[in-house]
Structures are given as C-alpha cells and as structure tokens.
N, C-alpha and C positions, 0 to 999 in steps of 0.2 A: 652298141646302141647308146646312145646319149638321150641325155633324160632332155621330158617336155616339161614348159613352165607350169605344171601343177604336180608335175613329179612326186610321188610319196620321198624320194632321195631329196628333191630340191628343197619339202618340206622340214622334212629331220635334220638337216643340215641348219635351217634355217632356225627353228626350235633351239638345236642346241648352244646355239653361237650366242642366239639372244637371249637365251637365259645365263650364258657367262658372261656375255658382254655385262648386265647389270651386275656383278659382282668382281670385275675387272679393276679393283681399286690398287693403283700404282702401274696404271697398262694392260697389257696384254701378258707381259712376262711374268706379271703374278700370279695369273692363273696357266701355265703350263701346266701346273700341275694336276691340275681338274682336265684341261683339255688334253692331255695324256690318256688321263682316266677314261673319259671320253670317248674319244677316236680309235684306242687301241684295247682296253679292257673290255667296256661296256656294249660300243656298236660292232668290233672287229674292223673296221675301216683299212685298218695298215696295222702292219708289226712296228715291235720297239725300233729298228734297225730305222726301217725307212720315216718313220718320225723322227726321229735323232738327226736323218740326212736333212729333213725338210727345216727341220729347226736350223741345222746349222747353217742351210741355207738362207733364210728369212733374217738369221743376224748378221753374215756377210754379206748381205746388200745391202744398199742403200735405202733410207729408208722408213718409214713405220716400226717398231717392233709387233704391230699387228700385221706384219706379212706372211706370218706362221699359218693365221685362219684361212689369208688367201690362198696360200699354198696346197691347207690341206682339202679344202672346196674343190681347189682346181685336179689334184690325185682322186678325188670322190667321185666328181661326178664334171668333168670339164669346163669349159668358159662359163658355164651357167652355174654350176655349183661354187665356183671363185669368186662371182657376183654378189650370189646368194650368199655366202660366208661373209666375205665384206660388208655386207650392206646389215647383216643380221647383227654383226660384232659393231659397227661404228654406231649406226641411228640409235638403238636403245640408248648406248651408253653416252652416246651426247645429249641427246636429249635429257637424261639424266643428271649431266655435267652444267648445263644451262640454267636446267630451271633450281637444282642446288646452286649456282652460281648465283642467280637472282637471289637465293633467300642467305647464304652467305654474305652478300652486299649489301641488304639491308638489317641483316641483324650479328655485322661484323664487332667483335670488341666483348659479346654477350659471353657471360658465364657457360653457358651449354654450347656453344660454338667453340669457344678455346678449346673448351674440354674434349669435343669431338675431333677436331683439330690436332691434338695431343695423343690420344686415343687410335688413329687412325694409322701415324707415323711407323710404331711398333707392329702393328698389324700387317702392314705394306711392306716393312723389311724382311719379316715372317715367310710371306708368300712368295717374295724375290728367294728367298733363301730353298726353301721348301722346291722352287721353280729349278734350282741348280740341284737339287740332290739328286730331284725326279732324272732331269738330262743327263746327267750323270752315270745313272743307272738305266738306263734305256743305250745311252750310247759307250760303256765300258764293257767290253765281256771279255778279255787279256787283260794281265799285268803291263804290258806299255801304257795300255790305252788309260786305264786309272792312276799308274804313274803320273801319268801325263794331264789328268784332270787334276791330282791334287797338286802336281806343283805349280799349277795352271791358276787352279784358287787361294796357293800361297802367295804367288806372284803378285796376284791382283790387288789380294790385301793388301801386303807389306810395299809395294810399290806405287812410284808416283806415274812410273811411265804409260807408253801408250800398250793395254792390251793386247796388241797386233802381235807386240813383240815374242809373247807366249807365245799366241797362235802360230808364227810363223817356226818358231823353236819345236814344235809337237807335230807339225807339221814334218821338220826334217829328223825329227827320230822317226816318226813312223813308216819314212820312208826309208830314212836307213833300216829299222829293223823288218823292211819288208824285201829290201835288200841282202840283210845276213839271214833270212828267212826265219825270223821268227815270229809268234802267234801274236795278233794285235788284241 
C-alpha cells in the first residue's frame, strides 16, 4: 500500500529532512551523520547495510549529493515519499541560502561576517569528516571491507588523482576476495 498525500509517513519524512535541510551547512554530506542517526537509529526506516548501499549509490551517480534523501524517501515510502524528501531537504535550505545571501551582500567586508565566515570553514570540515566515519562504520563489518576504507581515505588524502581510482581498486579486491571466499 503506498501512502496518500497527508500520509502520517509523508509527513515524518517531510519533518525530518526539513529540520536537516536547515542545518546542512557544507551539503547534504555533512550531515550524513544526523541523517544516519535518523533513518536507522531513531525511526527504524532501514538497517546500516541498506543505508550504506543507498549512500553509495547517491555518490556514484551523477548528480546532487543531496540524492541520498531522494533515495531514502523513495525506500520509505515510494515516488511520493522521494518528492516529499526532496522538496523538504532543498526549499528550507534555500530559502535559507537566499535570504543569508541577501544579508551577506549587503553587509560583505563587516567584522561579524569575516568572522562568521571563518568560523563556519572548520565546522563544515568537521561534519564532512564526522560524515565519512559514520559511512564507514555502517558500511565495514570484514577486515577487507575497512582495509579498503582506510586505504581508500589514505588515497584520497595523499593524492592528486581521480577518486575513481580507489573505488575501482576496492572494487576488485572485494571481488577477488569473494572469489578466494573470503568474509567481506
């Protein structure tokens, strides 16, 4: 059964997107970590496994990196839940982005602006960071698989190249070691 436009699902979906959409500073990928919390602690919506899958999906498309909420609207509660996710995750937070935009332009250069400005940088690398431990740990439960994340995230650091190149590298151990059968 798929839910109607006043859905108590349509609504809690809606609820919870738009209360992170306003705290989404640096994307959507900064708050994975909340929308983890979220989805899989708080409401029960999905396990770690099939969040991890949806995640890695929404980053190997093309795309948004807010394709994670569609994603997970669309697992919740079908096309109307995907809608409802999307629309709850973007409108706040542009609106948001706007009318900050407006008062940034007219009071660009100011003392309290740098400083907010400054202030906000460390904060957003935080919650990026925070966003990879969370995935991390929702999607390693083997010794491959965390191998594979941290040389994944040494790669990334110490390198100029293209990411892909991990991926594709973690990709064929895990197929090799599902090949010489061992535990992912």
């Amino acid at each position: 059964m798929r839910p109607t436009p006043l859905s108590p699902i349509l609504l809690q979906i809606a609820l919870t997107f738009a209360s992170l959409s306003l705290v989404a500073i640096g994307g959507a990928n900064s708050i994975v970590p909340d929308i983890h919390r979220r989805v899989v602690e708080i409401l029960g919506w999905m396990d770690d496994r099939t969040f991890a899958n949806l995640f890695a999906i929404a980053q190997a498309a093309p795309g948004p990196n807010v394709l994670i909420v569609s994603l997970i609207g669309w697992h919740v509660a079908g096309a109307a839940g995907l809608m409802v996710a999307t629309l709850a995750m973007i409108v706040p937070s542009s609106l948001l982005a706007f009318g900050a935009g407006r008062l940034l332009t007219r009071f660009a250069g100011t003392r309290a602006v740098v400083a907010i400005q400054r202030g906000l940088v460390p904060v957003t690398v935080g919650l990026i960071l925070a966003a990879g431990v969370v995935m991390g740990r929702a999607a390693d439960h083997g010794a491959l698989s965390l191998a594979a994340t941290l040389l994944t995230a040494l790669y990334v650091f110490a390198s100029d190249w293209n990411p892909l190149w991990a991926l594709a590298a973690a990709a064929a151990a895990s197929m090799l070691g599902a090949w010489l059968g061992l535990p992912a």
